[in-house]
N, C-alpha and C positions, 0 to 999 in steps of 0.2 A: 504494500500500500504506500505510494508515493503524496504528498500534501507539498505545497507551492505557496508561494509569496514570491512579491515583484517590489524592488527598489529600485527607483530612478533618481539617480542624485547629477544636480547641476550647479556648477562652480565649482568656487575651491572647496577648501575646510572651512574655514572659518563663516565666509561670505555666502556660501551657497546654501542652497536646502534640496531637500528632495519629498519622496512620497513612497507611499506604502500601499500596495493591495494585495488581496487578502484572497486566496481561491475562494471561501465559504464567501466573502463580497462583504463580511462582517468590517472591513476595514476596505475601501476605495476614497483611492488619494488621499491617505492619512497624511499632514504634514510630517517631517523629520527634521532635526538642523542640530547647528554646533550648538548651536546655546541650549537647545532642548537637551540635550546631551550631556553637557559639562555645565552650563551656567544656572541654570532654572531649575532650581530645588524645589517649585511647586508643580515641576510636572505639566504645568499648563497649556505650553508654547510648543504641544505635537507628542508623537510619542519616540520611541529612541528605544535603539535593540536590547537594552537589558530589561526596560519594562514588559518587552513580547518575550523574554526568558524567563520569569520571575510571571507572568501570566502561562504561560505553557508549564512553568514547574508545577504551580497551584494546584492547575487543573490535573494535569496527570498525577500528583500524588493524593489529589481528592476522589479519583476514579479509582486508583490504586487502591486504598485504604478502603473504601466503599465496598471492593469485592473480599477482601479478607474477610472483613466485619460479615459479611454475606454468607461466606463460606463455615465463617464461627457460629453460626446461628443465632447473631447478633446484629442483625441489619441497623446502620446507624438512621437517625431521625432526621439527622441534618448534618454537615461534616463542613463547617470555616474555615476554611485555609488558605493564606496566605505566605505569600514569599518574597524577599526582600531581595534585591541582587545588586551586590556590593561591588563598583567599578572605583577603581583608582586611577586617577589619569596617570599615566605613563608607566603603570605595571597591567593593568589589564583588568577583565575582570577575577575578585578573589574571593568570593562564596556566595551564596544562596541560602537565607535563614526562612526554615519554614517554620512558621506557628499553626496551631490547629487549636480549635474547639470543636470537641464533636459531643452530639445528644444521640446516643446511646443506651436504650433502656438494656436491661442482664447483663452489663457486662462488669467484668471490674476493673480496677484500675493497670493491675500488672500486666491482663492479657491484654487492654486496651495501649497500653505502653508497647508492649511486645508486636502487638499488628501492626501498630503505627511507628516504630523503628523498622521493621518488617517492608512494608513500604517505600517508605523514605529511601530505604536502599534499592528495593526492587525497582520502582517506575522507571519505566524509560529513559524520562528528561533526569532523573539523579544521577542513570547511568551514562550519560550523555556528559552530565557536568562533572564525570569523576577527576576533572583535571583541579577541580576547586573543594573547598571546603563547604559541605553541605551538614546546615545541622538544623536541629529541631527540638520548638518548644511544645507537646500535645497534651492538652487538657479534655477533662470531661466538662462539661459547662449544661 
């Protein structure tokens, strides 16, 4: 199963911008640029390739954690997850913090720990990112 995205960038670095589409169409002509990237701590001014890494890790480790829980005969009620993706300019990017709240009725805490480390390493995009530090906070909530 192959999945696509298209980036058109014009100009330099600094001066230039570009865009983003999205095969699923969820994203057509998304802005991108230096400053959404490096300058704009509010995220505001377009999106920038660690927010669509740190979006992709979420979700597959929400889908991930989902079929455990599944397979425990524990289906969760709802599963929060978020992920942070930490770029330093001029070393790269150097980890991916995932937090979690999940609602969870039967389960308890140690195997709910256990599925959700369990994950975290399984999905995909974790193993994808194994060149980075990947860690996680998971709560019952």
């Amino acid at each position: 199963m192959d999945r696509h995205a298209t980036a058109v960038w014009k100009g330099n670095l600094k001066e230039g911008s570009g865009t983003i589409d999205m095969q699923s169409g969820v994203f057509k002509a998304q802005p991108y640029s230096f400053k959404g990237r490096f300058e704009d701590e509010s995220g505001k001014t377009g999106t920038n390739p660690e927010e669509l890494i740190a979006a992709a890790h979420a979700g597959c480790f929400a889908i991930q954690l989902s079929h455990f829980l599944a397979e425990n005969g524990t289906p969760a009620d709802s599963l929060e997850a978020k992920a942070v993706v930490t770029l330093v300019p001029g070393t790269g990017i150097t980890g991916s913090a995932l937090t979690l709240t999940g609602k969870v009725p039967g389960i308890d805490e140690a195997k709910f720990q256990e599925l959700a480390n369990k994950a975290k390493e399984g999905c995909p995009v974790s193993k994808a990112l194994g060149a980075i530090k990947v860690t996680l906070d998971a709560k019952l909530g």
